[in-house]
PQR file of N, CA, C, O and H, with PARSE charges and radii, in Angstrom:
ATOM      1  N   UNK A   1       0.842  -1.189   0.000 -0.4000 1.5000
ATOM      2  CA  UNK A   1       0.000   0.000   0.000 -0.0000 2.0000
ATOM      3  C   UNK A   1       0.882   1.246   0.000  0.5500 1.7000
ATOM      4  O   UNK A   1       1.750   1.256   0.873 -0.5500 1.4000
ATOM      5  N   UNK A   2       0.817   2.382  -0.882 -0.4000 1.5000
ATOM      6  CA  UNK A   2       1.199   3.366  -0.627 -0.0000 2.0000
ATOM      7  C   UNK A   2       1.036   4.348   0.506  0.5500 1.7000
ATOM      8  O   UNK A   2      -0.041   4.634   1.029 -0.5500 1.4000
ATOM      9  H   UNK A   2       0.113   2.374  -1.592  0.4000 1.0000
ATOM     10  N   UNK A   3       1.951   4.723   0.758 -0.4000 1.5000
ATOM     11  CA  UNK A   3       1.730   5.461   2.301 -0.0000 2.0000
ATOM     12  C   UNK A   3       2.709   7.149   2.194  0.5500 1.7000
ATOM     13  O   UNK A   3       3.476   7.632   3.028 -0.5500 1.4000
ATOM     14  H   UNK A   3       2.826   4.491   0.333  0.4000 1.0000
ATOM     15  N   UNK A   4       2.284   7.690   0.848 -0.4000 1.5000
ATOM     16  CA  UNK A   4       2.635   9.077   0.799 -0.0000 2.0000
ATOM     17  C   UNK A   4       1.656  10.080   0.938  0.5500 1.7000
ATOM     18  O   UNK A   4       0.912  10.528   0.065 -0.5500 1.4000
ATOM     19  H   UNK A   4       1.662   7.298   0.171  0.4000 1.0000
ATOM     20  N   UNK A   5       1.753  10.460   2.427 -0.4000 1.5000
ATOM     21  CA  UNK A   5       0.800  11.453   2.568 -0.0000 2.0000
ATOM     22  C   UNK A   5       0.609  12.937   1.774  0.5500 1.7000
ATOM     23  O   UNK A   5      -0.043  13.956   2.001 -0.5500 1.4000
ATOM     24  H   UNK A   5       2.357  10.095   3.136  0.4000 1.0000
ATOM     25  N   UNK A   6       1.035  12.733   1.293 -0.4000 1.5000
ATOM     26  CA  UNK A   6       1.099  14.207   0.134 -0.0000 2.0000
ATOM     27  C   UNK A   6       0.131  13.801  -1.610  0.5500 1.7000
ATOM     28  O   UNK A   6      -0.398  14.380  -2.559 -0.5500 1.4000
ATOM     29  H   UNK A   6       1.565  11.906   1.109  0.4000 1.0000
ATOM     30  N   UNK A   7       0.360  12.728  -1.202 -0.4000 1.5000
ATOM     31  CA  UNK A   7      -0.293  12.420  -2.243 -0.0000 2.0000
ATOM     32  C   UNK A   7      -1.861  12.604  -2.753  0.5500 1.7000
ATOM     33  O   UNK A   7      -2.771  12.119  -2.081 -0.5500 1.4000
ATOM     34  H   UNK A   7       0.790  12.258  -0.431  0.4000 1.0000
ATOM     35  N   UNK A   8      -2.123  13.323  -3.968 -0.4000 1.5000
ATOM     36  CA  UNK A   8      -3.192  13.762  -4.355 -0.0000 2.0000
ATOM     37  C   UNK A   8      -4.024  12.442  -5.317  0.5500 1.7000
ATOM     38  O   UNK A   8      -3.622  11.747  -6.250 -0.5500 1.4000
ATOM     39  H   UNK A   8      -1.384  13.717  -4.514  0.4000 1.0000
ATOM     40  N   UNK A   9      -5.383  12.508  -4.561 -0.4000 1.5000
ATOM     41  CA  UNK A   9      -6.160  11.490  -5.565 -0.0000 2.0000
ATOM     42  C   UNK A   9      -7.830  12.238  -5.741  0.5500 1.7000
ATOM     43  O   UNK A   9      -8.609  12.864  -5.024 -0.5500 1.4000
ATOM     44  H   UNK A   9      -5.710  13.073  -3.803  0.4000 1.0000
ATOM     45  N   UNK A  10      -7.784  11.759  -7.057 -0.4000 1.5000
ATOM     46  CA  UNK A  10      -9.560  12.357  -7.648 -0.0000 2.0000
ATOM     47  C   UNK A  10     -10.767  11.286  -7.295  0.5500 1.7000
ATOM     48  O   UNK A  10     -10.672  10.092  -7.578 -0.5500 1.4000
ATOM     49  H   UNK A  10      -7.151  11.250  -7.640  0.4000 1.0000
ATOM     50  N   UNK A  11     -11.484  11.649  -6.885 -0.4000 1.5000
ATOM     51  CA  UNK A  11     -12.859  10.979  -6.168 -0.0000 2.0000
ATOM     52  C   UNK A  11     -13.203  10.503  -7.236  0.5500 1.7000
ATOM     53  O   UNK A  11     -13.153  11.366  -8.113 -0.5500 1.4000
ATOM     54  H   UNK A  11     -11.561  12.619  -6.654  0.4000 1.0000
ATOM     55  N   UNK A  12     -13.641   9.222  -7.716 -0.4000 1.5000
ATOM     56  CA  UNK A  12     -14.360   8.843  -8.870 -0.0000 2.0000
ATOM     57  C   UNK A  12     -15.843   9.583  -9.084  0.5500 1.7000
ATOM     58  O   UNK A  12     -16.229  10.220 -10.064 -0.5500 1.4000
ATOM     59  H   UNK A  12     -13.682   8.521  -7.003  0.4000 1.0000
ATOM     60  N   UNK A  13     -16.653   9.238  -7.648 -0.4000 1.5000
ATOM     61  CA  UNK A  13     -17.601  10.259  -7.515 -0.0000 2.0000
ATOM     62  C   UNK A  13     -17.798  11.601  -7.772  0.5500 1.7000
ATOM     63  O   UNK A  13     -18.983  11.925  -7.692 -0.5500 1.4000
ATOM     64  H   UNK A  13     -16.340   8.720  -6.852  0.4000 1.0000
ATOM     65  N   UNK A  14     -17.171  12.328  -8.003 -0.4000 1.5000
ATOM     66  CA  UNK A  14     -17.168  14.070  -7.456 -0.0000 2.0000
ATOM     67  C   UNK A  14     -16.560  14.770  -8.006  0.5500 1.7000
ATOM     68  O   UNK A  14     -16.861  15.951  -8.179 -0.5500 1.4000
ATOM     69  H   UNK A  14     -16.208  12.065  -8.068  0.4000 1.0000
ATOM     70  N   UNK A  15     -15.078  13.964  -8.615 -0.4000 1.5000
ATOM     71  CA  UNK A  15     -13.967  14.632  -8.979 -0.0000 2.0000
ATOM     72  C   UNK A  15     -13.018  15.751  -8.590  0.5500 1.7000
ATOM     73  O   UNK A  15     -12.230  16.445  -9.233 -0.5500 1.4000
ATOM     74  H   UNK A  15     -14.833  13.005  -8.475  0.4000 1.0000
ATOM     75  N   UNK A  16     -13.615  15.635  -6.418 -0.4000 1.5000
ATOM     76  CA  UNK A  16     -12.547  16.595  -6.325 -0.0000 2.0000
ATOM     77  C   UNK A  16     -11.545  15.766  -6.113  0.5500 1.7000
ATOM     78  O   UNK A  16     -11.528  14.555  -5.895 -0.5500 1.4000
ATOM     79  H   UNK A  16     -14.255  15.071  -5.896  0.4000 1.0000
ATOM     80  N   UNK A  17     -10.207  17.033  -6.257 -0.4000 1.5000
ATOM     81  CA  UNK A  17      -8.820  16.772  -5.208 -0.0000 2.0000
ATOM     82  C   UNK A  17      -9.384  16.487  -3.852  0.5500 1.7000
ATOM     83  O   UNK A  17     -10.324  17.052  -3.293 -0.5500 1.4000
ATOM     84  H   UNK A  17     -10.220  18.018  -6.435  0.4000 1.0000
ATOM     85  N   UNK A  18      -8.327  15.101  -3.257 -0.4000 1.5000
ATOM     86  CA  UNK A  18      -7.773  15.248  -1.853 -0.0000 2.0000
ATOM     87  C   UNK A  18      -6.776  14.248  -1.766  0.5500 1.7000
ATOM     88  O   UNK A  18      -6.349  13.379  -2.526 -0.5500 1.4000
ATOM     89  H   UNK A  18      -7.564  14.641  -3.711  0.4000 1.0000
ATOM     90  N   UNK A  19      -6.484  14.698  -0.401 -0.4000 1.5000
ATOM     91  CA  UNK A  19      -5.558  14.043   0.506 -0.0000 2.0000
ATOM     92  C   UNK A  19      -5.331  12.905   1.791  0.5500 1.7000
ATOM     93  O   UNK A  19      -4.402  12.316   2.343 -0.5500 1.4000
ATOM     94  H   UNK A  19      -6.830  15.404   0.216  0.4000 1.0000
ATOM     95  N   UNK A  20      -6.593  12.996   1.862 -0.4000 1.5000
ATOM     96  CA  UNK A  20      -7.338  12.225   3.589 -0.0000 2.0000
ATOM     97  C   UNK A  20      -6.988  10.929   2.983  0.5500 1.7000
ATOM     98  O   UNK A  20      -6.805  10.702   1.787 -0.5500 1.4000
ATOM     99  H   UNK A  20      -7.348  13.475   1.413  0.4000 1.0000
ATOM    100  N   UNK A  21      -6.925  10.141   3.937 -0.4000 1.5000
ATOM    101  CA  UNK A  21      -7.372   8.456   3.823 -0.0000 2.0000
ATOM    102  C   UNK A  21      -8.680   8.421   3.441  0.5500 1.7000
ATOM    103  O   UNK A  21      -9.725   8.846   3.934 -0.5500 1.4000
ATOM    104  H   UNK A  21      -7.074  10.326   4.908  0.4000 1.0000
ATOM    105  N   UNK A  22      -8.324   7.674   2.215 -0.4000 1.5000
ATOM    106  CA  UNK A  22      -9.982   7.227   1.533 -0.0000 2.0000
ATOM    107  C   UNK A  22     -10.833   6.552   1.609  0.5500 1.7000
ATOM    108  O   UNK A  22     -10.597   5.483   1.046 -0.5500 1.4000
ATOM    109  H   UNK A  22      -7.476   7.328   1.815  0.4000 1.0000
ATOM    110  N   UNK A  23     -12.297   6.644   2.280 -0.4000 1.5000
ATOM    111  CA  UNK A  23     -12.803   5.340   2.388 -0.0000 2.0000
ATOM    112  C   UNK A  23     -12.920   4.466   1.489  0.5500 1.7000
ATOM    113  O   UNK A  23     -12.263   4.559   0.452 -0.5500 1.4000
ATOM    114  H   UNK A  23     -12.489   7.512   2.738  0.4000 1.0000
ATOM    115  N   UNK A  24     -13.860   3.351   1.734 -0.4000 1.5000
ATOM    116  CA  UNK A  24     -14.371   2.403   1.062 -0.0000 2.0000
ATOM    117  C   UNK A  24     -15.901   2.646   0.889  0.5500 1.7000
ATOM    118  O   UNK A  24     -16.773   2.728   1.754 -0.5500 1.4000
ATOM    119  H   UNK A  24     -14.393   3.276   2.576  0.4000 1.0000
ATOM    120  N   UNK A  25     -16.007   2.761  -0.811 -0.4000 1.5000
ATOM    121  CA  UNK A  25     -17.385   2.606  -0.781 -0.0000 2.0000
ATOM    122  C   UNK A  25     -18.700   2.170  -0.620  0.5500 1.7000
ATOM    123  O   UNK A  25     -19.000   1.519  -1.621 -0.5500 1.4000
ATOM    124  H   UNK A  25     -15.299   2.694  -1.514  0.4000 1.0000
ATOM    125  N   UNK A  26     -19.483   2.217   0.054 -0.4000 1.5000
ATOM    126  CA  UNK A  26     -20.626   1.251   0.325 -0.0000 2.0000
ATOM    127  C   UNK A  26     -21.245   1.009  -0.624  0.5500 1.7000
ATOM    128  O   UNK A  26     -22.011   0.066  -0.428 -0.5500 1.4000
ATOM    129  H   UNK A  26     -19.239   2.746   0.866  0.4000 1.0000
ATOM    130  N   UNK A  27     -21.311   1.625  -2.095 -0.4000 1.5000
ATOM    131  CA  UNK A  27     -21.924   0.965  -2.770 -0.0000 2.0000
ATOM    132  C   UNK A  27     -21.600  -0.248  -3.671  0.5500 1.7000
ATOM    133  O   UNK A  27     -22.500  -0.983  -4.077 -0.5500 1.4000
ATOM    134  H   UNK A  27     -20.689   2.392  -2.254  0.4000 1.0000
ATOM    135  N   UNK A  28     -20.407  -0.428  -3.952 -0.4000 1.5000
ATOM    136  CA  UNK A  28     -19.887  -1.363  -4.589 -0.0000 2.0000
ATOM    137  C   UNK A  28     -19.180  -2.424  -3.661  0.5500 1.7000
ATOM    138  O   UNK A  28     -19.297  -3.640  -3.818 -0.5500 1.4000
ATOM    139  H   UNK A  28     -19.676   0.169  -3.623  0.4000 1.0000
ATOM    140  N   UNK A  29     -18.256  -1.672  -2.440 -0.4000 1.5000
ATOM    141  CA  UNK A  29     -17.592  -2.040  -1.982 -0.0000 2.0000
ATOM    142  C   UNK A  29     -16.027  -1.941  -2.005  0.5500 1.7000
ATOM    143  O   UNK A  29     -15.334  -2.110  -1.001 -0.5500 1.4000
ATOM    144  H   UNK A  29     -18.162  -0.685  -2.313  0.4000 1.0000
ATOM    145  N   UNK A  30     -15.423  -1.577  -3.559 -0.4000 1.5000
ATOM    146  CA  UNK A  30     -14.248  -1.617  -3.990 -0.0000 2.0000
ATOM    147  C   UNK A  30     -13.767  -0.551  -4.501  0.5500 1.7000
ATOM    148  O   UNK A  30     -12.539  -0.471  -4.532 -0.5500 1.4000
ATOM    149  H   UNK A  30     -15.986  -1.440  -4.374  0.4000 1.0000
ATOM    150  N   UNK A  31     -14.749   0.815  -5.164 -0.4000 1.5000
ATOM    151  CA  UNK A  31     -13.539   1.645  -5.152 -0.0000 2.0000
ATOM    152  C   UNK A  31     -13.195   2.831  -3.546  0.5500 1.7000
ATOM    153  O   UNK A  31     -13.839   2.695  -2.506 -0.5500 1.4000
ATOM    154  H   UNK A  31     -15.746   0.751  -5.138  0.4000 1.0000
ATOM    155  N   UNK A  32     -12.145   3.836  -3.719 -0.4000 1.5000
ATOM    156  CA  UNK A  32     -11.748   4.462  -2.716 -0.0000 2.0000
ATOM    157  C   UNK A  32     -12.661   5.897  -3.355  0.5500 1.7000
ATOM    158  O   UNK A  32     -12.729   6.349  -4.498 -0.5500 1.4000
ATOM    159  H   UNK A  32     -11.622   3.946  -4.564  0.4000 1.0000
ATOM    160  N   UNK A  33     -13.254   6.316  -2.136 -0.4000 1.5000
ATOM    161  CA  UNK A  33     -13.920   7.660  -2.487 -0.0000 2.0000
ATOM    162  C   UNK A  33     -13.503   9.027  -1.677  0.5500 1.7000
ATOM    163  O   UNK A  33     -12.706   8.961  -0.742 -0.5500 1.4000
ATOM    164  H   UNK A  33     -13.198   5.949  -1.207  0.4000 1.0000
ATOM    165  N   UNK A  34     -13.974  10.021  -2.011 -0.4000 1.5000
ATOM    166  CA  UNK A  34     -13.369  11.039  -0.527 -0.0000 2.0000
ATOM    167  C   UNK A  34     -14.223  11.219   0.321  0.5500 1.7000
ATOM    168  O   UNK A  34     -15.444  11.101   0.216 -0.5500 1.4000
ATOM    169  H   UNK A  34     -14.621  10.074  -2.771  0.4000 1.0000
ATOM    170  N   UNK A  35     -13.306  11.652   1.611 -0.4000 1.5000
ATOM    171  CA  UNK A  35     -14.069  11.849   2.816 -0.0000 2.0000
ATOM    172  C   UNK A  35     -15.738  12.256   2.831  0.5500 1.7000
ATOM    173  O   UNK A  35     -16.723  11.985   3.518 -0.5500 1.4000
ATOM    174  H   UNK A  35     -12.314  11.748   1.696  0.4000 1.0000
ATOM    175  N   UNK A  36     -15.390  13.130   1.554 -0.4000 1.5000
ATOM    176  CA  UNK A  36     -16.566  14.281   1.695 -0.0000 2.0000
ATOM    177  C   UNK A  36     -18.001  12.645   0.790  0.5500 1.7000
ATOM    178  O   UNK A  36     -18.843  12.177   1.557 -0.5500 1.4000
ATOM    179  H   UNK A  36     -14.590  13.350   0.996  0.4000 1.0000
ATOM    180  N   UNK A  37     -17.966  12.284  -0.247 -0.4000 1.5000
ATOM    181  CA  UNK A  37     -18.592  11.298  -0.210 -0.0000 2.0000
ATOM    182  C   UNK A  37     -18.711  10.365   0.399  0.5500 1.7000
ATOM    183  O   UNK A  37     -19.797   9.865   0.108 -0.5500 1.4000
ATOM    184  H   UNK A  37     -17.283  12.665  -0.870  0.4000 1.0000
ATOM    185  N   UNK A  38     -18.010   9.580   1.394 -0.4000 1.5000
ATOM    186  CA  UNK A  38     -18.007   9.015   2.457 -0.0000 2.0000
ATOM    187  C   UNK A  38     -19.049   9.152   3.263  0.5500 1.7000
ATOM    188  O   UNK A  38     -19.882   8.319   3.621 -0.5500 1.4000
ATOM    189  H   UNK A  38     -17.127   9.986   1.630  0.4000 1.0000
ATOM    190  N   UNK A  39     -18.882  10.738   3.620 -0.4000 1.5000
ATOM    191  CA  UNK A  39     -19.786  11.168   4.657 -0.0000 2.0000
ATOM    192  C   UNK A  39     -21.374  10.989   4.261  0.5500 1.7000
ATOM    193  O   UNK A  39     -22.223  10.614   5.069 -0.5500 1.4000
ATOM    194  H   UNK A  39     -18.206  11.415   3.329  0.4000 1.0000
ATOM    195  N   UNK A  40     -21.684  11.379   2.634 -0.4000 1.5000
ATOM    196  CA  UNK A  40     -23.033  11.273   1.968 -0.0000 2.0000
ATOM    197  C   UNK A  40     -23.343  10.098   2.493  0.5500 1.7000
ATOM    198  O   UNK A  40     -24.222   9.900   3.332 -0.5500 1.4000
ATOM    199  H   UNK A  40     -20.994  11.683   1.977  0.4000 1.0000
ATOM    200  N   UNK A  41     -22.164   8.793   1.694 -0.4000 1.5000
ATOM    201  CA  UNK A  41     -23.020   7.949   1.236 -0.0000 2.0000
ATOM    202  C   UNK A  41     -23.581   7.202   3.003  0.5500 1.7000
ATOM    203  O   UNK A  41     -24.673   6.685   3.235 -0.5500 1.4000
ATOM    204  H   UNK A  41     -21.451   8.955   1.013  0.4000 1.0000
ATOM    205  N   UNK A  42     -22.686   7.348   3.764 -0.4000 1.5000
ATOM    206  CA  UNK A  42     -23.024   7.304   5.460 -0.0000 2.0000
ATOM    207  C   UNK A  42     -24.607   7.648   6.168  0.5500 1.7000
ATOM    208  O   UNK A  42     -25.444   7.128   6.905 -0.5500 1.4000
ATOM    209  H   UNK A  42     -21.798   7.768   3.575  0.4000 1.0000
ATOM    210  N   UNK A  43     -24.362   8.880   5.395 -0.4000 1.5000
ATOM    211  CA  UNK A  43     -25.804   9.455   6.201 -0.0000 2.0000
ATOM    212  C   UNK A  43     -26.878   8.744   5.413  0.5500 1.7000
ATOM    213  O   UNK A  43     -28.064   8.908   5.699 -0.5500 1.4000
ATOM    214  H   UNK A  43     -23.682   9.303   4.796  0.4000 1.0000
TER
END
């Protein structure tokens, strides 16, 4: 696993930039999304 915190990745969802540890999506299960969809698909 990569472990460069600087590292920038695009939300498949959303297409923003970030940086956070990415979750796991609940809808599929397999891709990594950002925090900020995380939080949606949560609530």
């Amino acid at each position: 696993m990569n472990t460069d915190k600087n590292e920038q990745k695009v939300c498949p969802i959303c297409g923003k930039t970030y940086t956070e540890v990415p979750p796991l999506s609940r809808k599929d299960n397999t891709i990594l999304i950002c925090p900020d969809c995380g939080t949606r698909e949560a609530l």
